[in-house]
gemmi code that builds the backbone of each chain (N, CA, C; Angstrom):
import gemmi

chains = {
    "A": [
        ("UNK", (0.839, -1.181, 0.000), (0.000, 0.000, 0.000), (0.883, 1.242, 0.000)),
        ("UNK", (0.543, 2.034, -1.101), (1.440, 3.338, -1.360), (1.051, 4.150, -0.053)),
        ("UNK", (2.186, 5.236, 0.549), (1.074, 6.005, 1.750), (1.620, 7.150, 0.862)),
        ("UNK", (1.400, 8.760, 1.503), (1.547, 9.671, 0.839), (2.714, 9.965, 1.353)),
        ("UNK", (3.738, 11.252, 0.992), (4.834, 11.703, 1.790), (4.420, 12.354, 2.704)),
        ("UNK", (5.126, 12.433, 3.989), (5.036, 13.051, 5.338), (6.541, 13.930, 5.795)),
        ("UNK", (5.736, 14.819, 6.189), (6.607, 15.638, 6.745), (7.064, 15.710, 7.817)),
        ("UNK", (8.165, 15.758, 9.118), (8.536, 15.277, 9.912), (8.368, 16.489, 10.802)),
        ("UNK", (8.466, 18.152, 10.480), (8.435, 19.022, 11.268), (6.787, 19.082, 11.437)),
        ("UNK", (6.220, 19.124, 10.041), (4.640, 19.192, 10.329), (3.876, 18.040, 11.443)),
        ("UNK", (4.818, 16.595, 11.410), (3.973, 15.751, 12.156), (4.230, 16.149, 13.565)),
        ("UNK", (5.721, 16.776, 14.151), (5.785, 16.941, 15.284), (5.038, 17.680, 15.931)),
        ("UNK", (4.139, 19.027, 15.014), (3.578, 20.142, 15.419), (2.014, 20.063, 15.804)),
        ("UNK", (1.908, 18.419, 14.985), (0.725, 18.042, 15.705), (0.737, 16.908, 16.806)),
        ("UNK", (1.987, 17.008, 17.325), (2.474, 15.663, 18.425), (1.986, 16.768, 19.737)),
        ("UNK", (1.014, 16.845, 20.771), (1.219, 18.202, 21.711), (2.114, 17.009, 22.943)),
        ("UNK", (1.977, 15.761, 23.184), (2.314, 15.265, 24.314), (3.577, 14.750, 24.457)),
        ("UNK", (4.386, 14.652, 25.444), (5.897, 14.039, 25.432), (6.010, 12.547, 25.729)),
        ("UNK", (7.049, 12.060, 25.571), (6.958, 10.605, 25.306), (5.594, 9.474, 24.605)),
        ("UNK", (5.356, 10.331, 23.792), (4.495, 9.666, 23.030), (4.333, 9.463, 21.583)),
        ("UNK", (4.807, 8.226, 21.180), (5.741, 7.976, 19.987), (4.296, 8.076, 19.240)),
        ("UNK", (4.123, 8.344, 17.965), (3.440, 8.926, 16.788), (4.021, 7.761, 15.692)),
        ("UNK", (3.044, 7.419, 14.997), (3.782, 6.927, 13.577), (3.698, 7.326, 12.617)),
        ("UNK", (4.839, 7.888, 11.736), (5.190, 9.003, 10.899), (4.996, 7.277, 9.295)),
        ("UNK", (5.808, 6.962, 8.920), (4.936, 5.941, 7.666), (5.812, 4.559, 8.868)),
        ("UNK", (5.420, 3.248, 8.228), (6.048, 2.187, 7.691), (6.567, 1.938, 6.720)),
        ("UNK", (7.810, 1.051, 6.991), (8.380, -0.061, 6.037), (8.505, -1.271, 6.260)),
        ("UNK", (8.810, -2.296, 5.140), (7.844, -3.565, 5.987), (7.404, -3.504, 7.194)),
        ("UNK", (7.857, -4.667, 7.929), (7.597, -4.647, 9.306), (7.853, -3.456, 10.330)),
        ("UNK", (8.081, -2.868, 10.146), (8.967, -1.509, 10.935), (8.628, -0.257, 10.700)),
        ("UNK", (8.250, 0.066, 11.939), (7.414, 1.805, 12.011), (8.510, 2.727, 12.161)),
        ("UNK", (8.644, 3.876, 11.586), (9.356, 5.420, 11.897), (8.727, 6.335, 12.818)),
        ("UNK", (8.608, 6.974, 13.788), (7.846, 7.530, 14.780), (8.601, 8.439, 14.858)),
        ("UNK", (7.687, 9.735, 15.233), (8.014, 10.692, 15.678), (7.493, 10.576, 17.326)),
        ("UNK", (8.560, 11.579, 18.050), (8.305, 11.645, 19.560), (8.943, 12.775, 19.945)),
        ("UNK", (8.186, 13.624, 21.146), (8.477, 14.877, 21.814), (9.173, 14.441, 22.861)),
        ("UNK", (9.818, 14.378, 23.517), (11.103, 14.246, 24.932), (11.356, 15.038, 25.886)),
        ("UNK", (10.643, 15.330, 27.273), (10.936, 16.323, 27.860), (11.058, 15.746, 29.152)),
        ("UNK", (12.259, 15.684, 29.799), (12.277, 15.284, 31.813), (12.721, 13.722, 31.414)),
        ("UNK", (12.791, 12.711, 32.270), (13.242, 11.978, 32.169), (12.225, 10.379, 32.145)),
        ("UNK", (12.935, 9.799, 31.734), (12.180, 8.509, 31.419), (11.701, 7.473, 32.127)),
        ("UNK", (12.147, 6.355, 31.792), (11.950, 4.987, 32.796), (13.304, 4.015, 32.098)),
        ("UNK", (14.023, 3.597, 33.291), (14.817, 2.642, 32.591), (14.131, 1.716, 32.385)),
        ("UNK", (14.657, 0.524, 30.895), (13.763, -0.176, 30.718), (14.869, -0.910, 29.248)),
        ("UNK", (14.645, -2.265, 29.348), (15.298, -2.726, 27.909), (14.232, -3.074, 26.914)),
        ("UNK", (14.738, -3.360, 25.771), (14.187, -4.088, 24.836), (14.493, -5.294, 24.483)),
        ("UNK", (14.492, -6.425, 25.038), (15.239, -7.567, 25.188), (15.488, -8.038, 23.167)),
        ("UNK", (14.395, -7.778, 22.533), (14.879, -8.429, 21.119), (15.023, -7.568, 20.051)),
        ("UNK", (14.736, -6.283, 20.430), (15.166, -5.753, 19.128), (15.894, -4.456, 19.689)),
        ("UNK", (16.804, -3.959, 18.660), (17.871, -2.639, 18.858), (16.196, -1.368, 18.805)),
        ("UNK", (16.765, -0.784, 18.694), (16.366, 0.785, 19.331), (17.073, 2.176, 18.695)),
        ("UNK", (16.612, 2.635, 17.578), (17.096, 3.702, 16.580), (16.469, 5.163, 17.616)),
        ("UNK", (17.572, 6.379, 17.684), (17.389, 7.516, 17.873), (17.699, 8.541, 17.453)),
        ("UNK", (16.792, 8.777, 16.338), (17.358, 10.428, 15.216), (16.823, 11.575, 16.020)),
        ("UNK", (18.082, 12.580, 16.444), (17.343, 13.729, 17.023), (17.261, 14.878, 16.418)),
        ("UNK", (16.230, 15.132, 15.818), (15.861, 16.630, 15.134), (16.209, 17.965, 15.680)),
        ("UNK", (15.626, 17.869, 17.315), (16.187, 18.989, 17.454), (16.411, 18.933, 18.855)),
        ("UNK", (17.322, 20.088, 19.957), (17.197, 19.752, 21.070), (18.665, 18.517, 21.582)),
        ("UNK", (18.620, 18.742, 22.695), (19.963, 17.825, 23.249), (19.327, 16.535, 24.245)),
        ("UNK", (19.577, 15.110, 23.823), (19.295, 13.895, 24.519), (20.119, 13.444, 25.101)),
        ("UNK", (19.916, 13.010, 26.350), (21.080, 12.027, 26.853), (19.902, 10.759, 26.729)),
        ("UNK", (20.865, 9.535, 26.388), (20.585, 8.139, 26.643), (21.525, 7.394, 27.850)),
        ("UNK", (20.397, 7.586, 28.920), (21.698, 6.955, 29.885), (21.881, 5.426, 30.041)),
        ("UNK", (23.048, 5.105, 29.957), (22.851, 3.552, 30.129), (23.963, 3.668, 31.413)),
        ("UNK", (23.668, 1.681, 31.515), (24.389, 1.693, 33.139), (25.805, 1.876, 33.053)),
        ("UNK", (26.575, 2.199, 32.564), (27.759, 2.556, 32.516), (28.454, 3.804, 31.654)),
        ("UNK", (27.797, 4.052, 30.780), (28.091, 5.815, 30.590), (27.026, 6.670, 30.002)),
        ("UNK", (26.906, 7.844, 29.750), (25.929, 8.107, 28.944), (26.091, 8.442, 27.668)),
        ("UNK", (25.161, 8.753, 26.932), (25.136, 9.040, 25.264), (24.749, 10.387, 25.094)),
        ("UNK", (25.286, 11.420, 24.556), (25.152, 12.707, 24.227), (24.576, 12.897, 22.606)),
        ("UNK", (23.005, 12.797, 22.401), (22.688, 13.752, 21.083), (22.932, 15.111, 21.020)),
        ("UNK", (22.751, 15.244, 19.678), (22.351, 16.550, 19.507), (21.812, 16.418, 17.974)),
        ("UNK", (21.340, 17.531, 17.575), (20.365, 17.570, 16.269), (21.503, 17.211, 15.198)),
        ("UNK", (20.737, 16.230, 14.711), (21.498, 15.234, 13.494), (22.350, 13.864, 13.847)),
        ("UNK", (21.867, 13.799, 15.214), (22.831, 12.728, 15.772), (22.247, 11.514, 15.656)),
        ("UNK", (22.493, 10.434, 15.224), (21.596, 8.810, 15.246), (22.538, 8.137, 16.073)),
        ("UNK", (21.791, 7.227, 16.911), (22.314, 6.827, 17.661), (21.514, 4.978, 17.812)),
        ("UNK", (21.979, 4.129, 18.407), (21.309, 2.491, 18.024), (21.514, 1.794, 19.019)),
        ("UNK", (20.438, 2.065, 20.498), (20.799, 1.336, 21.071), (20.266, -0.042, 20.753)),
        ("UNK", (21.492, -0.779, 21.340), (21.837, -2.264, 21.261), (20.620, -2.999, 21.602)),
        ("UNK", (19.920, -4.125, 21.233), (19.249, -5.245, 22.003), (19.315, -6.023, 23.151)),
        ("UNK", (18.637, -5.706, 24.275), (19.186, -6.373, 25.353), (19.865, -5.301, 26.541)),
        ("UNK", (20.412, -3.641, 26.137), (21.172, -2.529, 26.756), (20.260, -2.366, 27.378)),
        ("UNK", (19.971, -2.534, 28.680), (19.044, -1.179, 29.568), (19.347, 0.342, 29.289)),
        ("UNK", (18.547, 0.665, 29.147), (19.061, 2.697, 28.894), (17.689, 3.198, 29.394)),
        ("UNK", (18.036, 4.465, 29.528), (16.746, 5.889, 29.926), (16.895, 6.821, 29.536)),
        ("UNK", (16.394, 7.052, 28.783), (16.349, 8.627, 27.616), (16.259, 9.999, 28.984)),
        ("UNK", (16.491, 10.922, 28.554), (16.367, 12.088, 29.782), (16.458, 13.479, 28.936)),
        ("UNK", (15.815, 14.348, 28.932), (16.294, 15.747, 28.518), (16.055, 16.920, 28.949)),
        ("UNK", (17.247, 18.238, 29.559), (16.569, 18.888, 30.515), (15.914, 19.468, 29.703)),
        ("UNK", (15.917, 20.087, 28.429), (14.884, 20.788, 27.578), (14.207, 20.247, 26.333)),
        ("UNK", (13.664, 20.795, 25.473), (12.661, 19.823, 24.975), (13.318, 19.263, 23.779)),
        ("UNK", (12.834, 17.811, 23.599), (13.660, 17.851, 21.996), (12.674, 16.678, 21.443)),
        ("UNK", (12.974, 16.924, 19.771), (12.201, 16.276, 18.964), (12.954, 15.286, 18.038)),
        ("UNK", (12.248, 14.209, 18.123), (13.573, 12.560, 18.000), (12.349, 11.925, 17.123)),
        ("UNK", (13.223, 10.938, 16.128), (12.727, 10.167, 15.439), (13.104, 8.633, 16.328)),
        ("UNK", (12.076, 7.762, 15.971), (12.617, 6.237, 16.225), (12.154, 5.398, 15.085)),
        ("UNK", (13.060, 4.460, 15.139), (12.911, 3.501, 14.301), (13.054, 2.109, 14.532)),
        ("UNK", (12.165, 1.928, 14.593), (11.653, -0.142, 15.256), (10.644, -1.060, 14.722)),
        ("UNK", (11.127, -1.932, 15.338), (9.620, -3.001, 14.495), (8.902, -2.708, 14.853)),
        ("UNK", (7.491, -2.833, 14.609), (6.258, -2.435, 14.795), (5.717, -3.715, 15.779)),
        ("UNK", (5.178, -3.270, 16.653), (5.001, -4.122, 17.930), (5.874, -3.451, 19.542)),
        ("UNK", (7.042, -2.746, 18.788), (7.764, -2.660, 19.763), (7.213, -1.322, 20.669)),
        ("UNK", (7.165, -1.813, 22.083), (6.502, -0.704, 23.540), (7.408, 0.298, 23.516)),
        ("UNK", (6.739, 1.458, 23.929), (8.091, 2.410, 24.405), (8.690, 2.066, 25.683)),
        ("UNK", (7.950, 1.709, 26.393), (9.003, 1.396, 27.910), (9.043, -0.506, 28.292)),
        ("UNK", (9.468, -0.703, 26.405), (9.941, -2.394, 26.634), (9.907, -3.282, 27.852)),
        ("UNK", (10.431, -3.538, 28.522), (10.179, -4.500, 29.323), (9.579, -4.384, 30.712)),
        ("UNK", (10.078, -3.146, 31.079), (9.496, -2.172, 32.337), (7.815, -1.874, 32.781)),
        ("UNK", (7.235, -1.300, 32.026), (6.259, -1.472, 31.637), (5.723, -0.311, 31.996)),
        ("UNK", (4.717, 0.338, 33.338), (4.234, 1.137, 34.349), (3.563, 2.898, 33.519)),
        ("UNK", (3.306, 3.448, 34.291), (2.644, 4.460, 33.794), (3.293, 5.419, 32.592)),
        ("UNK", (4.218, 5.149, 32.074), (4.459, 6.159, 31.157), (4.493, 4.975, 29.511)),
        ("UNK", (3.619, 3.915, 29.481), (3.360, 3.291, 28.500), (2.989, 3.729, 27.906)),
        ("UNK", (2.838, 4.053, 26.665), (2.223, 4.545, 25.593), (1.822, 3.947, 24.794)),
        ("UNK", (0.529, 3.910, 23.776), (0.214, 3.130, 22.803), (0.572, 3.566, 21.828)),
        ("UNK", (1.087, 3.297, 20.021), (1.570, 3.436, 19.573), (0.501, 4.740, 18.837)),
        ("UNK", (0.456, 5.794, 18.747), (-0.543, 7.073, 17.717), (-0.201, 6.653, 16.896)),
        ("UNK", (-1.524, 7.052, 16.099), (-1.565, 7.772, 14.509), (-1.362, 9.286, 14.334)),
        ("UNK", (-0.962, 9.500, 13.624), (-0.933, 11.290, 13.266), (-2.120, 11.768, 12.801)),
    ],
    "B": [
        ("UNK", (26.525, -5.372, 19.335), (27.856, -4.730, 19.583), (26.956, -2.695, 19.536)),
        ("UNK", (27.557, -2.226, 20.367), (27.049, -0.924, 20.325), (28.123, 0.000, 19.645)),
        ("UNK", (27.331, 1.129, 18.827), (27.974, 2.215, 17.557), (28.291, 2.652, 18.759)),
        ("UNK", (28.631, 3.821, 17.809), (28.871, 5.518, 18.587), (27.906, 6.241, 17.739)),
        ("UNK", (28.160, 7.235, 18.278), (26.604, 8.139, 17.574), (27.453, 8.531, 16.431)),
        ("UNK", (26.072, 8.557, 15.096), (26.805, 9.513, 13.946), (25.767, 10.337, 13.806)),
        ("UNK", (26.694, 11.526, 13.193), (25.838, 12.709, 13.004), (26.015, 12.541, 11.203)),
        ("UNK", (24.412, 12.844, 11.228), (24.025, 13.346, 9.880), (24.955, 14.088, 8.449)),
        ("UNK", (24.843, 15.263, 9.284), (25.591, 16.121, 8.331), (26.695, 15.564, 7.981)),
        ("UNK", (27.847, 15.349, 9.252), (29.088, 14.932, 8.721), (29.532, 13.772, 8.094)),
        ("UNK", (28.395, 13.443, 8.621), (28.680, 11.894, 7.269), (28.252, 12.108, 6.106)),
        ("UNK", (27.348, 13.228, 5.436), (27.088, 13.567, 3.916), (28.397, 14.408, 3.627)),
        ("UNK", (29.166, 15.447, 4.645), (30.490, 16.104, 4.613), (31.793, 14.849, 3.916)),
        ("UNK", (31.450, 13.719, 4.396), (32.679, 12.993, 3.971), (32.198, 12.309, 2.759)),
        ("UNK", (31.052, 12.285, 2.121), (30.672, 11.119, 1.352), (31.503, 12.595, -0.395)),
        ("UNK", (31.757, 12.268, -1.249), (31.792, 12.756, -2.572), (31.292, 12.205, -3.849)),
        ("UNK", (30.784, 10.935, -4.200), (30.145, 10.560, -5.137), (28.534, 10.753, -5.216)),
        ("UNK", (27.948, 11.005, -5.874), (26.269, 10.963, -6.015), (26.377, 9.309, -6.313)),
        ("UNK", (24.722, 9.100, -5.491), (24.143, 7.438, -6.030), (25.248, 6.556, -5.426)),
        ("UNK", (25.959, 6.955, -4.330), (26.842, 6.105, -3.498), (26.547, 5.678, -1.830)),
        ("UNK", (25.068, 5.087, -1.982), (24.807, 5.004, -0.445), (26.091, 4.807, 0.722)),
        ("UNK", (26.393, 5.262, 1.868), (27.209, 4.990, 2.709), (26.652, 4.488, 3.785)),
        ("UNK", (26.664, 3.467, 4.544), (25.960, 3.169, 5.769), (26.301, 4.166, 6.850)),
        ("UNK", (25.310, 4.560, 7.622), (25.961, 5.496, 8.821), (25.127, 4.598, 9.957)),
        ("UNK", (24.500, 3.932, 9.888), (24.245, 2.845, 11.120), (23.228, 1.530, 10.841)),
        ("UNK", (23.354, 0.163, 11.452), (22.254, -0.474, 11.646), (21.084, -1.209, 12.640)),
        ("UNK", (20.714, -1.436, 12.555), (19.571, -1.969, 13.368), (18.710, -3.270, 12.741)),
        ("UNK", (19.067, -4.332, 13.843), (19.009, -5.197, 13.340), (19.315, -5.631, 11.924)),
        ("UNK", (18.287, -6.436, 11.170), (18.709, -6.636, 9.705), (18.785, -5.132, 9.146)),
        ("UNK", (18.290, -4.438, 9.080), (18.635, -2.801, 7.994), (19.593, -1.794, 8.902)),
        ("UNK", (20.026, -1.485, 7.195), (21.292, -0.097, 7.355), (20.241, 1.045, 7.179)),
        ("UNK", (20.693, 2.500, 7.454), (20.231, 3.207, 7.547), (21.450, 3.741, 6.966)),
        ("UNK", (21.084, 4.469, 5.473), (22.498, 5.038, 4.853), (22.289, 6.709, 4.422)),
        ("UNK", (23.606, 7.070, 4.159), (23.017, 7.894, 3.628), (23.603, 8.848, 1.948)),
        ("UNK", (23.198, 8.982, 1.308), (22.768, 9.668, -0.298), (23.212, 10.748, -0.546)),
        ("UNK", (23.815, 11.205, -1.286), (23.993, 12.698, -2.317), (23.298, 12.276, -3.571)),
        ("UNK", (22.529, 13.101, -3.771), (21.804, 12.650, -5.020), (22.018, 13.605, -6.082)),
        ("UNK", (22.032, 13.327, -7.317), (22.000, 14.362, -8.775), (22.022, 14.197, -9.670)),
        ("UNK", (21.089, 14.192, -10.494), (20.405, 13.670, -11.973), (19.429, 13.096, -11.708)),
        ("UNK", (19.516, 12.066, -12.727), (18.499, 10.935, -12.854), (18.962, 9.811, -12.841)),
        ("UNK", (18.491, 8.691, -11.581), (18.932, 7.103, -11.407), (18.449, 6.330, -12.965)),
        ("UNK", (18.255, 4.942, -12.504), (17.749, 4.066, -13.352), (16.262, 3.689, -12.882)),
        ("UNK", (15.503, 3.557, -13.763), (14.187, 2.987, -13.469), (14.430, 1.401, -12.754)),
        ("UNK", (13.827, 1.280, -11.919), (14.432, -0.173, -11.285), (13.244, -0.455, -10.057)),
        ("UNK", (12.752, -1.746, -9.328), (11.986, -2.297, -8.730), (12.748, -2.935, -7.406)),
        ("UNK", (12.489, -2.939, -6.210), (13.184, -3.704, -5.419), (11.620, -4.753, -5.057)),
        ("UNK", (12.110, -5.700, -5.920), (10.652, -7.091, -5.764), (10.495, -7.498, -4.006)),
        ("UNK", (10.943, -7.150, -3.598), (10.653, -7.899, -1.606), (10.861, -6.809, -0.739)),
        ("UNK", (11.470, -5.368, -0.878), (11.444, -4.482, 0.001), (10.935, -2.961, -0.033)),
        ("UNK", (10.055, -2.547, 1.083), (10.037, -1.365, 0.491), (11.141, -0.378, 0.512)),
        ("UNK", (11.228, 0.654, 0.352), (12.547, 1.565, 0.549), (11.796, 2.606, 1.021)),
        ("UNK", (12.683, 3.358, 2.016), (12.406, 4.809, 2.499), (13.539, 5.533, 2.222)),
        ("UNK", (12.525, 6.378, 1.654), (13.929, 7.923, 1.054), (13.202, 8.836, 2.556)),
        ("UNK", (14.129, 9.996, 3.099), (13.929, 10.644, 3.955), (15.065, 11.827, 3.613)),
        ("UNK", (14.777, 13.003, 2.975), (14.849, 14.153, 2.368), (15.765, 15.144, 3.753)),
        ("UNK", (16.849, 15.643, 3.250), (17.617, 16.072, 4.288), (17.532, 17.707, 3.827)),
        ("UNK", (18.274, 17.391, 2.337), (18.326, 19.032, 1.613), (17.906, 18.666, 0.666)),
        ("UNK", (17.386, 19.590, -0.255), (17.229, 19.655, -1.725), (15.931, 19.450, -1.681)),
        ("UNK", (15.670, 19.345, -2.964), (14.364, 18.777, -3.946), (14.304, 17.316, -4.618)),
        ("UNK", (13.869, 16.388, -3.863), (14.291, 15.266, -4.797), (12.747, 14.742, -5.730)),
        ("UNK", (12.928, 14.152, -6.903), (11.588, 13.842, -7.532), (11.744, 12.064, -7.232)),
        ("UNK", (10.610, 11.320, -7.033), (10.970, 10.410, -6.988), (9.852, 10.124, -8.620)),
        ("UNK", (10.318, 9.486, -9.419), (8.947, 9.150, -10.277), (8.401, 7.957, -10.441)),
        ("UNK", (7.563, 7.962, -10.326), (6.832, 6.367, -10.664), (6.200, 6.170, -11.652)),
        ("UNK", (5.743, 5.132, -12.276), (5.039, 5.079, -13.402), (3.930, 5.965, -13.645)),
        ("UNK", (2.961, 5.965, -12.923), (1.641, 6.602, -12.834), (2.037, 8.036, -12.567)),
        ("UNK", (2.680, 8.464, -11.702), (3.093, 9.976, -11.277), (4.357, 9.798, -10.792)),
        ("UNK", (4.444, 11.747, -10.360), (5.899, 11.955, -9.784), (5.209, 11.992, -7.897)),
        ("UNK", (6.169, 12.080, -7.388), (6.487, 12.178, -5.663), (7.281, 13.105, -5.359)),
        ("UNK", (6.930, 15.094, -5.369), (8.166, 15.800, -5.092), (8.167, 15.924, -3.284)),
        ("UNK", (9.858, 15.581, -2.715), (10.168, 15.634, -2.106), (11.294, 16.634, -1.561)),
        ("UNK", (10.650, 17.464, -0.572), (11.764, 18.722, -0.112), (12.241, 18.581, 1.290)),
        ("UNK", (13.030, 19.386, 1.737), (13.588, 18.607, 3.101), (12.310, 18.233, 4.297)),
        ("UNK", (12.863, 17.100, 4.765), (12.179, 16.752, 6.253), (10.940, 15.605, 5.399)),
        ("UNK", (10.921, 15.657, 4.021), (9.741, 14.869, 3.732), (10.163, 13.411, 3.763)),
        ("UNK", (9.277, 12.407, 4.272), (9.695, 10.833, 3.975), (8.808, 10.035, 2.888)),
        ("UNK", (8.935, 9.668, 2.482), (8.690, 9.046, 1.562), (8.734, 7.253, 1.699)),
        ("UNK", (7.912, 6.016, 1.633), (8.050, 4.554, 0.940), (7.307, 4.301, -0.167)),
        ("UNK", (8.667, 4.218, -0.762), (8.195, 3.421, -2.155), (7.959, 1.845, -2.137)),
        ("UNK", (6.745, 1.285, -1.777), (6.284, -0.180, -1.385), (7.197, -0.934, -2.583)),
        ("UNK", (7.770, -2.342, -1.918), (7.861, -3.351, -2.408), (7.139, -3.550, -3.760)),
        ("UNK", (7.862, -3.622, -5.143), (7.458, -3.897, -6.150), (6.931, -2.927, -7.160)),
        ("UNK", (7.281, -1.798, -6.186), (6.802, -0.192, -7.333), (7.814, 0.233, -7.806)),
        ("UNK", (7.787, 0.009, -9.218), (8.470, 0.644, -10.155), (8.964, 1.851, -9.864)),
        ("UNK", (10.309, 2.554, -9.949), (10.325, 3.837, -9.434), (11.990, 4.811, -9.716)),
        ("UNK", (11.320, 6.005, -9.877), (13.174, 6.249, -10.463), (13.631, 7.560, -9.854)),
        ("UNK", (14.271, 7.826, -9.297), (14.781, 8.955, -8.563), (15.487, 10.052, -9.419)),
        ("UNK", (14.892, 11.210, -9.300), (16.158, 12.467, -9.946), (15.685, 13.707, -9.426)),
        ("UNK", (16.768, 14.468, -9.689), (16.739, 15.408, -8.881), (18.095, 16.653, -9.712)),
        ("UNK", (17.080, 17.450, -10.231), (17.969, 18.896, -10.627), (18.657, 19.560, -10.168)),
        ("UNK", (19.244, 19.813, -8.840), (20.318, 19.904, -8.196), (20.549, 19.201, -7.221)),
        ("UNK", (21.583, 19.224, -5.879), (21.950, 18.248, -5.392), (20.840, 18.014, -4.145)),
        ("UNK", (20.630, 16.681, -3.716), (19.993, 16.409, -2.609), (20.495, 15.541, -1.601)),
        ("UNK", (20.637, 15.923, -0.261), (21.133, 14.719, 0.292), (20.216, 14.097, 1.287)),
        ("UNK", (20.328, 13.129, 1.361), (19.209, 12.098, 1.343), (19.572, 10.721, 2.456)),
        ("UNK", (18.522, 9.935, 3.379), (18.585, 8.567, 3.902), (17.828, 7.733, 3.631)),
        ("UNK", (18.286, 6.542, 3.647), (17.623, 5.885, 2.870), (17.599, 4.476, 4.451)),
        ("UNK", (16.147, 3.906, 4.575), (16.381, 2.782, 5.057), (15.879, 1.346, 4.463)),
        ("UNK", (16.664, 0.840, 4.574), (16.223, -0.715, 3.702), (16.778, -1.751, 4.748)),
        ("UNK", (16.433, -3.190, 4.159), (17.297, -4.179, 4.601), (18.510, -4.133, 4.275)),
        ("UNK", (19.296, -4.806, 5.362), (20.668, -4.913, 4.974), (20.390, -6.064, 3.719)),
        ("UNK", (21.696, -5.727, 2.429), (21.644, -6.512, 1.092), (20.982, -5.969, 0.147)),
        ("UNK", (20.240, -4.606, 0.468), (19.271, -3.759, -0.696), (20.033, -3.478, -1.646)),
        ("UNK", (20.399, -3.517, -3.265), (21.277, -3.302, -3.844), (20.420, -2.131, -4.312)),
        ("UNK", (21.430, -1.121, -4.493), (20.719, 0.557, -4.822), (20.038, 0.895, -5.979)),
        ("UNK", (20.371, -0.020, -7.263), (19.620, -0.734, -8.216), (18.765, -1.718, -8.280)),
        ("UNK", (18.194, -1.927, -7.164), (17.443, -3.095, -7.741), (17.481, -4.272, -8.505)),
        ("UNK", (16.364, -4.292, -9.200), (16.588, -5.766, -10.181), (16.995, -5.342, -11.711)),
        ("UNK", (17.485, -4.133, -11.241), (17.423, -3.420, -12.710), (19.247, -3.682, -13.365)),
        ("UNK", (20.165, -3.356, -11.764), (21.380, -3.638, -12.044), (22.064, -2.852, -12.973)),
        ("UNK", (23.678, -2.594, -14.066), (24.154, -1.774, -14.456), (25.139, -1.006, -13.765)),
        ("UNK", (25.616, 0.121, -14.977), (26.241, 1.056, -14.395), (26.302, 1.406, -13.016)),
        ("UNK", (25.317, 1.873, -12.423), (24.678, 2.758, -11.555), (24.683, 1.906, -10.327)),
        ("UNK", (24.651, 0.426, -10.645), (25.286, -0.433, -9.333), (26.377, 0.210, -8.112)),
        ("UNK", (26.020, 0.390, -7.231), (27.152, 0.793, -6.201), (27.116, 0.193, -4.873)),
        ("UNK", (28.399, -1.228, -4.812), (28.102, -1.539, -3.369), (28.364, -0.485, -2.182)),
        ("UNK", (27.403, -1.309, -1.605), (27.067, -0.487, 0.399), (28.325, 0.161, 0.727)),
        ("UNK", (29.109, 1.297, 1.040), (29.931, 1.804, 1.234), (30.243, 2.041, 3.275)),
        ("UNK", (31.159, 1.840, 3.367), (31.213, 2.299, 5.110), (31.664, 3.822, 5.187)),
        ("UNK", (31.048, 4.408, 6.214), (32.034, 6.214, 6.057), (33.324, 5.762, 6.766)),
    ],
}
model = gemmi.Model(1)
for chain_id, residues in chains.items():
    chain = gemmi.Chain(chain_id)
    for i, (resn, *xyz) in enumerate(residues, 1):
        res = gemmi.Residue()
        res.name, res.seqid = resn, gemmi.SeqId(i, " ")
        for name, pos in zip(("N", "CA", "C"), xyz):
            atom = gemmi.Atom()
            atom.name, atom.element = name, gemmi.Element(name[0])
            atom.pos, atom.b_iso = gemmi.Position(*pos), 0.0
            res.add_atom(atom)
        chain.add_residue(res)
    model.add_chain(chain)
structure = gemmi.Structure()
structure.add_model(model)
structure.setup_entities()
């Protein structure tokens, strides 16, 4: 199924909530999402699949248990399968992900900042 | 095994050929590469995958049989599995592309314009 082209600044502008991944198109199996990022997360792994982080705009840390990861706009970053990490940002920023489709935002952890996957 | 972060820009800064995907990261089975684009590709089909173009700079046209697809920065674009489709673009565009790892940048179409997966 053809979808149309999407725009990535326009989809964020209709994203109003933070940590709440959006799906911008598919490819096969695997969704592109847009997501707003503000304060800090939940540690949490993804036991089977890696974990893509394009940051548009704004500065991310990905903390994992032994050092952290510094974005910044244009930065991709992949966490590993199986890495515990916790996204954190003191100000706001706007990140792409890229995962199979199925995959939770707070993978194995689970608790109130679950999100179901939006439509735009 | 965990990357290091790459940034966008500077990996289109090091790339110099057009139609020379470079990988700048993967996840699981797919690379996530990235494109300088200019002219016109080959008409060509990838029969089992879709492809995502994701528009950094420029104007890129993607054309398909039935119509064109103009793409300007921030736009994404999948061209589904089995759609005929040909990329060009009147000045330069730089561009990401995600596929499975093994996507040959030609398709089933093959030729000149063949360029294996490059590392930055």
């Amino acid at each position: 199924m053809s979808e149309q082209p999407r725009n990535i600044g326009e989809a964020l502008e209709s994203v109003e909530g933070f940590w709440q991944p959006h799906r911008l198109v598919s490819i096969n199996d695997y969704d592109v999402k847009v997501v707003r990022i503000h304060g800090e997360f939940v540690w949490h792994t993804h036991p089977d699949t890696d974990e893509l982080f394009l940051v548009r705009s704004g500065c991310l840390t990905i903390q994992l248990r032994d050092h952290d990861v510094e974005l910044g706009p244009e930065d991709v970053y992949v966490v590993p399968a199986g890495v515990e990490h916790c996204p954190k940002a003191e100000g706001e920023v706007e990140a792409l992900l890229f995962e199979p489709k199925g995959t939770v935002n707070t993978g194995d952890a689970g608790g109130a900042m679950t999100s179901p996957l939006r439509e735009l």
